[in-house]
N, C-alpha and C positions, 0 to 999 in steps of 0.2 A: 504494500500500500504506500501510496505516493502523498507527503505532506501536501495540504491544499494550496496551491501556489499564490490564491490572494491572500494572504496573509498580510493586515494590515502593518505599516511601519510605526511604530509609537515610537516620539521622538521625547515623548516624556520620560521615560523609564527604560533603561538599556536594556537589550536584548537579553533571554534567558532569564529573565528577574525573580519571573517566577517558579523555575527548575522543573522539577516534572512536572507539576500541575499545567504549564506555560504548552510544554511537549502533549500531553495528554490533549488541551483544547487546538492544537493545531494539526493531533492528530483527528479528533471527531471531526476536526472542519471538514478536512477531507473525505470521511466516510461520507459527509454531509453536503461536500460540495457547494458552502459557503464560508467566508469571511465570518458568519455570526452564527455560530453553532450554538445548537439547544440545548439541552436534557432536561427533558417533560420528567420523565418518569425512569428514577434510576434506584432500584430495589437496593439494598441495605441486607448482605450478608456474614454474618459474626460466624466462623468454625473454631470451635472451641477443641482442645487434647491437651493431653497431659504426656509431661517428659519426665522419663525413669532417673535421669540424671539428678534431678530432684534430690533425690537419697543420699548424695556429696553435701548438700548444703549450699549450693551452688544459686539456690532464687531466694529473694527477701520472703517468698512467703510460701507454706506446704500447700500441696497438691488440693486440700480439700476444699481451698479459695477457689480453684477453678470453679469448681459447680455452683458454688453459691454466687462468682460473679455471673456464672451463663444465665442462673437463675435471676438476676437483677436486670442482666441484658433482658432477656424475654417478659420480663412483666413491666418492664418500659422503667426502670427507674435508675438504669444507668446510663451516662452520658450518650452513648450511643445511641439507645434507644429517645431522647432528649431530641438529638440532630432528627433522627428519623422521622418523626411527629412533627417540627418545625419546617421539615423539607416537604412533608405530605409523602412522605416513601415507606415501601411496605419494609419491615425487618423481618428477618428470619435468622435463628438463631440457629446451630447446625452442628451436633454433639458428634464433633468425627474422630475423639478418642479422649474422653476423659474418663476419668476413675467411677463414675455412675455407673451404679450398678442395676438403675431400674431409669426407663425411658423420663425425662423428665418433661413438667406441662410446659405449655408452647416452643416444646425445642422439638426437634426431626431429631432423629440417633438415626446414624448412617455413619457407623466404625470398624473397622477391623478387629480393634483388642479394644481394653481397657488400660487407655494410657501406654509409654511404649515401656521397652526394658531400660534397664541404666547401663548406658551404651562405655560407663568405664570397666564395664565385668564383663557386657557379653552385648551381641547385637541387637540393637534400638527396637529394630522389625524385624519378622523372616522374609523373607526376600519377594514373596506376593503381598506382603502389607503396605507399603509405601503405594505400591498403583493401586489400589485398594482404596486407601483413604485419599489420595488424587481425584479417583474419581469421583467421592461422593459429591465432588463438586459441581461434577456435569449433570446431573437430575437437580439439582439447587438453582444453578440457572436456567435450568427449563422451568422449574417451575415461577422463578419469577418473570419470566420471557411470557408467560400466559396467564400471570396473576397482575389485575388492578393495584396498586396498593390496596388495601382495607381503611376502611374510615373508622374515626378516632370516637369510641363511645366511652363515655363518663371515667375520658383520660389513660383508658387501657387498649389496648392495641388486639385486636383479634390473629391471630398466630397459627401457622399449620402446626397440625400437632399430628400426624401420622402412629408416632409410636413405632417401638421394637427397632429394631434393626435389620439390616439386609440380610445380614447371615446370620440372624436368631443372637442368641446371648453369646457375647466375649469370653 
């Protein structure tokens, strides 16, 4: 794909200023084939997993903050979910390898394992888990490619909740 060649000169502000954000709107021009690119509607995806490295001591906080943040993602009360309501964008939250051991409400499970191994003793994934958890992303984007956002009722956000996982329990 070829940047959109009218790309405006702004003698205000030197080229690049805005770094990839700058790269990203000159790449949509392009898809869009104008100088003033849109986005009406751009879904809002959180994938949450947990890393076995953990167990070094190695993150300011234990593995079991993850679900409690996925959980604050999905019921609208983390910053994320803030932006997403302000922008009119659907959020979907997307458990593709945390420590939950049971599907959580408004999130999708679509994991491999349950968090990976600690990759200073022994390998992270076995060798089908990485494309595994890659792809839970491509049914993520389909399904916001074909979902409205959701409108905003009395400040909570309505959420696909699917449940389980692809391949049954971790």
């Amino acid at each position: 794909m070829q940047p959109w060649p009218g790309r405006p000169n702004l003698p205000s502000r030197p080229a690049r200023y805005l770094g990839r954000l700058e790269h990203l709107a000159i790449e949509l021009a392009g898809l869009q084939q104008t100088d003033r690119p849109r986005a009406e509607r751009v879904p809002i995806i959180v994938f949450a997993g947990d890393h076995g490295i953990v167990a070094q001591g190695v993150s300011a906080y234990p593995q079991e903050v993850t679900i409690a943040m996925m959980s604050n993602f999905a019921s609208g009360g983390a910053a994320i979910a803030v932006l997403a309501r302000e922008l009119g964008a659907s959020l979907e939250v997307v458990d593709a390898g945390t420590l939950a051991e049971q599907p959580q409400p408004r999130t999708v499970t679509d994991k491999p394992r349950r968090g990976s191994r600690d990759f200073s003793l022994q390998a992270a994934l076995e060798p089908a888990e990485p494309a595994f958890a890659f792809d839970c992303g491509k049914p993520a984007v389909a399904r916001a490619a074909t979902t409205e956002p959701d409108p905003w009722r009395d400040g909570h956000r309505q959420y696909h909740d699917i449940g389980g996982d692809r391949r049954g329990p971790a």
